[in-house]
ZASEBA-538943 format. One record per atom (N, C-alpha, C, O, CB): x, y, z; atom name. Coordinates in pm, whole numbers. Atoms other than C-alpha are relative to their C-alpha. Glycine has a CB too. Layout:
<atoms>
ATOM        u        v        w   atom
ATOM        X        Y        Z     CA
...
</atoms>
This chain:
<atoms>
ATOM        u        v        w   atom
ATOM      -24     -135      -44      N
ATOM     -177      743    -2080     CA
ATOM      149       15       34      C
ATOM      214      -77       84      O
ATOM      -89       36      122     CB
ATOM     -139        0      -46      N
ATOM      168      897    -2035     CA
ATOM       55       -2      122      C
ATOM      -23      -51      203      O
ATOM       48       85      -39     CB
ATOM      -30       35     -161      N
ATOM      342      889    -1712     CA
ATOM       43      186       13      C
ATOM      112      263      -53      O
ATOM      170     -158       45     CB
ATOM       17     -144      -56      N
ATOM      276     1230    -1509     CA
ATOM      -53      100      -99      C
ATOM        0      208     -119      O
ATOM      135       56       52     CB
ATOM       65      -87      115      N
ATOM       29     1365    -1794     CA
ATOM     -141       -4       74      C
ATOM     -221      -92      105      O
ATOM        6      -71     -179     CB
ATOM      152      -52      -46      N
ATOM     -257     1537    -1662     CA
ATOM     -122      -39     -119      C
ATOM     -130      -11     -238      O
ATOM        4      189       18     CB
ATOM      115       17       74      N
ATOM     -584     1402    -1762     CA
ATOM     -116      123      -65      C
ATOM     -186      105     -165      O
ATOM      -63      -84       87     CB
ATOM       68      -66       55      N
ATOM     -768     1701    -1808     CA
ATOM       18      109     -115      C
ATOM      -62      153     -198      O
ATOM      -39       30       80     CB
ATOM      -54      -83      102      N
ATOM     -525     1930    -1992     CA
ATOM       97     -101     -103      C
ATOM      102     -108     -226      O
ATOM       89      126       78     CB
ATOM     -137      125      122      N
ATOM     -235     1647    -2134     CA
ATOM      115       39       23      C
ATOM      202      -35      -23      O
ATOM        4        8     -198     CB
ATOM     -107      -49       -6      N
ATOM       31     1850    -2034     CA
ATOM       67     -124      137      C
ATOM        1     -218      181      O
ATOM      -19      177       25     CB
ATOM     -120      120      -82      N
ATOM      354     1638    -1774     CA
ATOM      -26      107       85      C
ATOM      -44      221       45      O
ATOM      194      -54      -57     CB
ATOM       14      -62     -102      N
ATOM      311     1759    -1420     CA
ATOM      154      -13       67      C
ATOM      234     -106       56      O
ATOM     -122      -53       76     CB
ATOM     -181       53      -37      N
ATOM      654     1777    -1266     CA
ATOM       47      -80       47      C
ATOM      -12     -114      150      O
ATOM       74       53       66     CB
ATOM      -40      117     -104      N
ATOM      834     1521    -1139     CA
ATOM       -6        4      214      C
ATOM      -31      -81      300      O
ATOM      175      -14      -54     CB
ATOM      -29      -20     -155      N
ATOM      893     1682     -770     CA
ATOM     -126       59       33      C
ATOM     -118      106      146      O
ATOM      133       98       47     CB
ATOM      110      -24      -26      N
ATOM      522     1788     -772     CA
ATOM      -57     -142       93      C
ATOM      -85     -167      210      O
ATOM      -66       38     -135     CB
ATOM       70      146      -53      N
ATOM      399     1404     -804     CA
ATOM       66      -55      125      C
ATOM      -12     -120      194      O
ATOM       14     -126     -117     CB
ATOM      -72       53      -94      N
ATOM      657     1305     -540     CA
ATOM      -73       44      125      C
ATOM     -120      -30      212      O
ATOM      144       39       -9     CB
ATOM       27      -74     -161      N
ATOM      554     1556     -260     CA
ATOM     -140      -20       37      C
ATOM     -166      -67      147      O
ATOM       27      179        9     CB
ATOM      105      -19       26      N
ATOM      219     1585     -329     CA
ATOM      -83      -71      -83      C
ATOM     -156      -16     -164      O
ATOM        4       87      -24     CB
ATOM      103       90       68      N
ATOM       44     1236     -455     CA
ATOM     -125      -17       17      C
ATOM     -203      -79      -55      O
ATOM       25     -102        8     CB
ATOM      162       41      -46      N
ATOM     -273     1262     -248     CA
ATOM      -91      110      -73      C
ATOM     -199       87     -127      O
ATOM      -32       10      193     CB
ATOM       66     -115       33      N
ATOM     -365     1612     -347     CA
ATOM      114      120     -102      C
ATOM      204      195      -65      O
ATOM      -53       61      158     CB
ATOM      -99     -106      102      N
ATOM     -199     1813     -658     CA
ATOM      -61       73      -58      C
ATOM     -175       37      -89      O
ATOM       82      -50     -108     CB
ATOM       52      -45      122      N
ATOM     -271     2046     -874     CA
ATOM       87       69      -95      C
ATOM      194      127      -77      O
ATOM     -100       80       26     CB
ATOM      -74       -2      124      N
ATOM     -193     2094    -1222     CA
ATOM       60       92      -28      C
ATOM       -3      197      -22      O
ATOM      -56      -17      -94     CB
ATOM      -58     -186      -24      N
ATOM       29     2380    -1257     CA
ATOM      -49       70     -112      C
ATOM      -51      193     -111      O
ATOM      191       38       -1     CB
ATOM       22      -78      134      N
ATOM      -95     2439    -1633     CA
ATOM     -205      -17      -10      C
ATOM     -259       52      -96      O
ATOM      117     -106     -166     CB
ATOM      133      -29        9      N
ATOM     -505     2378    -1580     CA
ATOM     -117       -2      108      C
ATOM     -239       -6       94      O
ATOM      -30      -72      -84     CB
ATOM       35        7      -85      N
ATOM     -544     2376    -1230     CA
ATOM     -104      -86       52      C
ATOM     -177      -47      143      O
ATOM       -4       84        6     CB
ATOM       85      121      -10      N
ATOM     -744     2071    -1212     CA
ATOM       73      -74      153      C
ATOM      194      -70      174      O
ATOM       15     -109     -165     CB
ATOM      -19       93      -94      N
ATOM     -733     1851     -888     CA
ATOM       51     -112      -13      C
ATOM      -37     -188      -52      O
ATOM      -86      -22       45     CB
ATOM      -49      173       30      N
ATOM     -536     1511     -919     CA
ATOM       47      -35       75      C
ATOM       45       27      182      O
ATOM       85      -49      -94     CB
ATOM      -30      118     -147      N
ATOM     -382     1225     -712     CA
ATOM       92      -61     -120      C
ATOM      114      -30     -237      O
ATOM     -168     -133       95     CB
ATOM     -100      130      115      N
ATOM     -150      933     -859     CA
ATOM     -113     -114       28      C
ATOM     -197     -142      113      O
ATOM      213      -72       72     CB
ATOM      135      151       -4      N
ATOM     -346      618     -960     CA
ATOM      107      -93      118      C
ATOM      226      -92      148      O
ATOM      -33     -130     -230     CB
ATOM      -62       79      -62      N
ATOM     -340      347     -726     CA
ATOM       84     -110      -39      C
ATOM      163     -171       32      O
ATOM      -67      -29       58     CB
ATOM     -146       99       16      N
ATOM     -143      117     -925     CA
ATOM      100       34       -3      C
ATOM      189      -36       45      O
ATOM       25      -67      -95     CB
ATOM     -147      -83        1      N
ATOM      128      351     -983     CA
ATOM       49       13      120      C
ATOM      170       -9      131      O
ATOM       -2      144      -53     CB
ATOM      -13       40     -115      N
ATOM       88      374     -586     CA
ATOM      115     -127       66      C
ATOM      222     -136      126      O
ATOM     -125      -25       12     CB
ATOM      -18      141      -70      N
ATOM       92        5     -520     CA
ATOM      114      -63      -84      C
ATOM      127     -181      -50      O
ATOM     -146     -102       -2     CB
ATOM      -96       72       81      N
ATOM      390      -93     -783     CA
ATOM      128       79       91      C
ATOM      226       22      139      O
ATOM      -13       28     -193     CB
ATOM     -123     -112      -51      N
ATOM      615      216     -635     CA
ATOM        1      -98      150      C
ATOM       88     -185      146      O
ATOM      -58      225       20     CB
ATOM        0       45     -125      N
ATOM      547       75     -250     CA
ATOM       94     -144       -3      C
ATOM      173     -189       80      O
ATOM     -158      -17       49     CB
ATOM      -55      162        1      N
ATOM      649     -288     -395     CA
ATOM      100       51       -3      C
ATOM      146       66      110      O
ATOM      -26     -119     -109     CB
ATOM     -126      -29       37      N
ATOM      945     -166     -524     CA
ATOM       68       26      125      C
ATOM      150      -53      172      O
ATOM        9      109      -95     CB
ATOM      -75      -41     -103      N
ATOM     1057        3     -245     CA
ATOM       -7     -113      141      C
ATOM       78     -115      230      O
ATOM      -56      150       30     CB
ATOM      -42       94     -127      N
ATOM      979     -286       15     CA
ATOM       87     -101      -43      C
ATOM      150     -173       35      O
ATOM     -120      -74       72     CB
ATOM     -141      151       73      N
ATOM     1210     -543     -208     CA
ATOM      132       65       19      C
ATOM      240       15       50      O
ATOM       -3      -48     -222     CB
ATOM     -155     -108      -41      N
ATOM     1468     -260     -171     CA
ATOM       32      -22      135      C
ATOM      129      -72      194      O
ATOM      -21      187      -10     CB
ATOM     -108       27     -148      N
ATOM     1471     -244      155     CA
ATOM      -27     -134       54      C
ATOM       30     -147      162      O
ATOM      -31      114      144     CB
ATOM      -46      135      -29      N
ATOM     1433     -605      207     CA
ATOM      110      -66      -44      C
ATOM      156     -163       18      O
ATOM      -79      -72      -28     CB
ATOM     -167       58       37      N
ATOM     1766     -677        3     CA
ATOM       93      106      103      C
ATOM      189       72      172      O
ATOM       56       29     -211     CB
ATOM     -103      -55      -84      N
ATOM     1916     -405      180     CA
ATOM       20      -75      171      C
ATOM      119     -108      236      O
ATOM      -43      167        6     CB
ATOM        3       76     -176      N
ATOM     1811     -561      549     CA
ATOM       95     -162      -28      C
ATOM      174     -217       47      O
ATOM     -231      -53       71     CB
ATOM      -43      125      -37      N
ATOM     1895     -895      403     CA
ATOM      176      -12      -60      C
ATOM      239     -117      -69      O
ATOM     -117     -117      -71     CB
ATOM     -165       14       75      N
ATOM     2284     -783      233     CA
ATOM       46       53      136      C
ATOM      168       51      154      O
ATOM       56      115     -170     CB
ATOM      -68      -61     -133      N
ATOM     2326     -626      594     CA
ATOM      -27      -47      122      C
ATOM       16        5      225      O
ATOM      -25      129       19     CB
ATOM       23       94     -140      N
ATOM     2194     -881      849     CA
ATOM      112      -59       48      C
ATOM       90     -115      155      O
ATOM      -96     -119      -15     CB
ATOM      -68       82      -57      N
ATOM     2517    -1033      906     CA
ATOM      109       84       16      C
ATOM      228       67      -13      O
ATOM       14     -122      -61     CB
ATOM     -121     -146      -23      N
ATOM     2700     -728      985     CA
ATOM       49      -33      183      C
ATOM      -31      -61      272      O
ATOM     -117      221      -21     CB
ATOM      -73       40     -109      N
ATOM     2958     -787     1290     CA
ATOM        8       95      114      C
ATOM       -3       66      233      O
ATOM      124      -31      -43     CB
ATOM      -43     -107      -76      N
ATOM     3030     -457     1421     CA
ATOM      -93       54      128      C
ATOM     -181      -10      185      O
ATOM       19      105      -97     CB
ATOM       64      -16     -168      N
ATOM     2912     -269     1740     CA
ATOM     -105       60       -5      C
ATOM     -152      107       99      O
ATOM       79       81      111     CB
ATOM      129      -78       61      N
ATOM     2596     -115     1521     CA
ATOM      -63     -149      -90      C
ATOM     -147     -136     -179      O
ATOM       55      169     -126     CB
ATOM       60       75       99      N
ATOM     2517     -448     1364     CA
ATOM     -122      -48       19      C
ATOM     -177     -124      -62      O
ATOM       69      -93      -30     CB
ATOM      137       -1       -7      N
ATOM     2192     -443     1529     CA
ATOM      -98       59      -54      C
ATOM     -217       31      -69      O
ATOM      -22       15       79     CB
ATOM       90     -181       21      N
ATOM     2084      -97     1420     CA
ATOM       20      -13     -153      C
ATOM      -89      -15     -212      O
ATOM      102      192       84     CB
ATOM      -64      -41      135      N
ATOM     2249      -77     1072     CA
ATOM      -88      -93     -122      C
ATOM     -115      -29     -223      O
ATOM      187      -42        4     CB
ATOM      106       42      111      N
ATOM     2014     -335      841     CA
ATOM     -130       53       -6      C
ATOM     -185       52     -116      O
ATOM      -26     -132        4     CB
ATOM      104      -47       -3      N
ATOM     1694     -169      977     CA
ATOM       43      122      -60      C
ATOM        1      137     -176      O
ATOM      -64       -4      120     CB
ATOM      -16     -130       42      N
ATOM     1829      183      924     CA
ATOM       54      -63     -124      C
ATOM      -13     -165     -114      O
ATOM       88      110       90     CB
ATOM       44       31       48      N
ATOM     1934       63      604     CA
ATOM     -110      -45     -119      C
ATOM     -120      -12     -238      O
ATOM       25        7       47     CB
ATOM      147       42       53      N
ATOM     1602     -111      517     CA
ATOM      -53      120      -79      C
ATOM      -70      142     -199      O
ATOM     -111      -37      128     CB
ATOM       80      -95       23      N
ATOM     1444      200      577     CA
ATOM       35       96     -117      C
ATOM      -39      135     -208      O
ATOM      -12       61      113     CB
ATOM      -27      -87      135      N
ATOM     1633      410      349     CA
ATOM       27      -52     -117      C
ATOM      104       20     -180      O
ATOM      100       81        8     CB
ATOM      -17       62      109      N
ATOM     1643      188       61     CA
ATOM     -191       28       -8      C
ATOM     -248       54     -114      O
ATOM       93     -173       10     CB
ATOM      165      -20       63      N
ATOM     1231      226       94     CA
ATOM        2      145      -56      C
ATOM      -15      179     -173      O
ATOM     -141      -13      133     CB
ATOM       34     -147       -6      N
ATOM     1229      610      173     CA
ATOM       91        9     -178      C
ATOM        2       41     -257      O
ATOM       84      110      180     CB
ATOM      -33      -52      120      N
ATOM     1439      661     -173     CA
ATOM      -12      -98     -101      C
ATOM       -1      -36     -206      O
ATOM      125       55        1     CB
ATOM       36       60      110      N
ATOM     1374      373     -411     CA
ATOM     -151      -14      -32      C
ATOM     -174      -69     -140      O
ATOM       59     -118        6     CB
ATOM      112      -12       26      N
ATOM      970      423     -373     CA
ATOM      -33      124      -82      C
ATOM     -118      119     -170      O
ATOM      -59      -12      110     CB
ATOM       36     -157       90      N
ATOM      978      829     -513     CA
ATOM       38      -59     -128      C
ATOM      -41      -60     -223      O
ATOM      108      168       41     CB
ATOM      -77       -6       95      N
ATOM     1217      723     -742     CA
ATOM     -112      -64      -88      C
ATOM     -174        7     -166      O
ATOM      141      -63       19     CB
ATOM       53       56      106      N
ATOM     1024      461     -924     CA
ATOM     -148       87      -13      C
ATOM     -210       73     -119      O
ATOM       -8     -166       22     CB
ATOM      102      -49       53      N
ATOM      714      690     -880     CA
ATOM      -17      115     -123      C
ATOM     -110      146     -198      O
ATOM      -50       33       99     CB
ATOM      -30      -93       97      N
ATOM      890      952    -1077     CA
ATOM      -15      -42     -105      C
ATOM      -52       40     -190      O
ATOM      106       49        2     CB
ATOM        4      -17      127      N
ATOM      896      753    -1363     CA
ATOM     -112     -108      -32      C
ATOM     -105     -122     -155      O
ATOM      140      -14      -68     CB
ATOM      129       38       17      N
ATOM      549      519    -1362     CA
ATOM     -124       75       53      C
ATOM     -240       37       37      O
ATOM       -3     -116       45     CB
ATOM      135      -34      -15      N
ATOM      339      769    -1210     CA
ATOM     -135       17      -90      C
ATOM      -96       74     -192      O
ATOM       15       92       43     CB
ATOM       49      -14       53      N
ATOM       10      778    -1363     CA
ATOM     -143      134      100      C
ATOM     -172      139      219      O
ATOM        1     -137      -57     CB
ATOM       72      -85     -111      N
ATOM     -247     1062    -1246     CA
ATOM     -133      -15      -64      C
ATOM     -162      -52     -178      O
ATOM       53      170       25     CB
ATOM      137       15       15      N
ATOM     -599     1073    -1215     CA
ATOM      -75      155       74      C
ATOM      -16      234      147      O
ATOM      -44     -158       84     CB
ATOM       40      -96      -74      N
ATOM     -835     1331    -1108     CA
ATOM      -59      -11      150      C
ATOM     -132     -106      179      O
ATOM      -78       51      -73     CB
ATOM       37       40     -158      N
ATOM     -902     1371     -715     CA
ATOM     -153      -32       19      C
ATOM     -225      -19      -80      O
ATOM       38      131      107     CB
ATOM      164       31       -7      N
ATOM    -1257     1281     -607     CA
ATOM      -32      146      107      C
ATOM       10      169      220      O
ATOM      -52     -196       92     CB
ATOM       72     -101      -53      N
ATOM    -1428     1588     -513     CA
ATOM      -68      -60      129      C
ATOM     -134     -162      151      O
ATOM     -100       58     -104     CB
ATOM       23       38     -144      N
ATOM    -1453     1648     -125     CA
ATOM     -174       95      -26      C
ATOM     -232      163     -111      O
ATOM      154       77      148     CB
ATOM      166      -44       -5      N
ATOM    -1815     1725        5     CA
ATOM       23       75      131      C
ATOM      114       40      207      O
ATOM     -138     -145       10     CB
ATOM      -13      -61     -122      N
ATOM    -1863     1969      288     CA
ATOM     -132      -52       76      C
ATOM     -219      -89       -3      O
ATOM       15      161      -15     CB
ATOM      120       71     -116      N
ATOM    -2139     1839      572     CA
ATOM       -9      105       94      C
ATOM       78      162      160      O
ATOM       46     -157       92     CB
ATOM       61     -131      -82      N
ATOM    -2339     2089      742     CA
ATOM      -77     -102      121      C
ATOM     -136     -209      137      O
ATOM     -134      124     -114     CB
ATOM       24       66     -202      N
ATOM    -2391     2036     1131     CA
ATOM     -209      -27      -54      C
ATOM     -290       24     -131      O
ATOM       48      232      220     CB
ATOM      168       32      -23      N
ATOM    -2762     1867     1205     CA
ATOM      -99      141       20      C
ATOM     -199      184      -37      O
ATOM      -18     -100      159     CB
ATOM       94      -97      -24      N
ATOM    -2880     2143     1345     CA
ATOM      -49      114      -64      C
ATOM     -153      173      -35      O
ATOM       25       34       81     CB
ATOM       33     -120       83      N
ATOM    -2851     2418     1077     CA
ATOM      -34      -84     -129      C
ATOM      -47      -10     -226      O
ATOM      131      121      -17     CB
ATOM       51       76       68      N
ATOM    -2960     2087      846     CA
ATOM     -140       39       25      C
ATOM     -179      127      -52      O
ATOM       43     -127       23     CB
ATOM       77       -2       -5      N
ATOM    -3288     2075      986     CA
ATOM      -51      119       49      C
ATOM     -145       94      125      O
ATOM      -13      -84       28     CB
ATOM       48      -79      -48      N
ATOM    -3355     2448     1070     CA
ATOM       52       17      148      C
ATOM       61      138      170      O
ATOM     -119      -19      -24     CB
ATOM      -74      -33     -117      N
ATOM    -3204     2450     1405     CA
ATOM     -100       19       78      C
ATOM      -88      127      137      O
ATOM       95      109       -2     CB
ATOM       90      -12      -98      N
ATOM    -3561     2382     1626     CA
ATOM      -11       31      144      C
ATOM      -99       -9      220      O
ATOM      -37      -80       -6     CB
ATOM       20      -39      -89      N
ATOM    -3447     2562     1901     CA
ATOM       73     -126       82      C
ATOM       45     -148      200      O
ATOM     -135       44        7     CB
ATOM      -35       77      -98      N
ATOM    -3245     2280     2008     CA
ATOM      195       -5       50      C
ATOM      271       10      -46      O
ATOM      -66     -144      -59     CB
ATOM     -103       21        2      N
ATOM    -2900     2242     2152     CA
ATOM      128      -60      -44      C
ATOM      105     -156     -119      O
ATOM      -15       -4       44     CB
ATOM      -90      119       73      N
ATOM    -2595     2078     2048     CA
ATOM       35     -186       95      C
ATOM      106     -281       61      O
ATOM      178       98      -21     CB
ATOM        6      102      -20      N
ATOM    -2656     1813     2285     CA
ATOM     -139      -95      -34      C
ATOM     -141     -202       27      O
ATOM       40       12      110     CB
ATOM      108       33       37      N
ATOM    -2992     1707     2144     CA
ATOM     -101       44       91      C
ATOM     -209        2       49      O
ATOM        2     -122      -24     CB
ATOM      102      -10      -80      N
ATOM    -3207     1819     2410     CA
ATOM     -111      161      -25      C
ATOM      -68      264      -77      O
ATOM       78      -15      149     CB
ATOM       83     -128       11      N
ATOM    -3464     2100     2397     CA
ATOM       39      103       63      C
ATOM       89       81      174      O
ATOM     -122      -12       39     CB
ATOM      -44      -69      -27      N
ATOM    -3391     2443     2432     CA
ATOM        3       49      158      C
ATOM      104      101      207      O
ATOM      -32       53      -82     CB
ATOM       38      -33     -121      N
ATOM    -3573     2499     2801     CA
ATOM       11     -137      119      C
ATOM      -52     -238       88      O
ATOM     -145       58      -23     CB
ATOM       28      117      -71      N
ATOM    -3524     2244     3105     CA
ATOM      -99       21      112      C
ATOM     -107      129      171      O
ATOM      122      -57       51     CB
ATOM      141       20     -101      N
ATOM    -3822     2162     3340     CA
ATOM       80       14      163      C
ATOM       12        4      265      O
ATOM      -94     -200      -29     CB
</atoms>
């Protein structure tokens, strides 16, 4: 499958769609529900923790009067922008799994006159 090609129509979903919006998208051309697969997920995440682990580890031996602060911060932004990035161009999408709605117990079973704490409608 191509990378950011909707399964149900075939058409490329945009790049800054899949970025913002990996858990829950929809297709701008067949309005179908999708997600990014989890390997495309779990390869993007790697990527971005090796990033910012070279970045923490090319900046651990920093001297200055921030050289505590400066490999974590850093770190972090070597994840926050080398994880989109590579998702932009291995994403693969899938369709979302249809949510279910759950109706309260009580209008489940007819609602016998009982409360929402389980007890019967009248107390003795």
């Amino acid at each position: 499958m191509a990378i950011r090609m909707c399964p149900q129509c075939g058409n490329v979903v945009p790049a800054a769609r899949v970025m913002a919006l990996s858990d829950s998208m929809v297709c701008p051309h067949c309005e179908a529900r999708l997600e990014v697969a989890t390997g495309s997920r779990m390869l993007a995440s790697t990527a971005g923790l090796i990033a910012g682990w070279l970045a923490w580890r090319l900046t651990r031996d920093s001297t200055n009067i921030l050289g505590f602060a400066l490999p974590v911060l850093f770190a972090i932004l070597a994840f926050g922008i080398v994880s989109p990035l590579v998702l932009i161009f291995i994403a693969g999408l899938r369709p979302a799994p249809t949510t279910t709605v759950l109706e309260p117990i009580a209008a489940a079973h007819g609602g016998h006159g009982q409360s929402a704490h389980g007890h019967a409608g009248a107390h003795h």
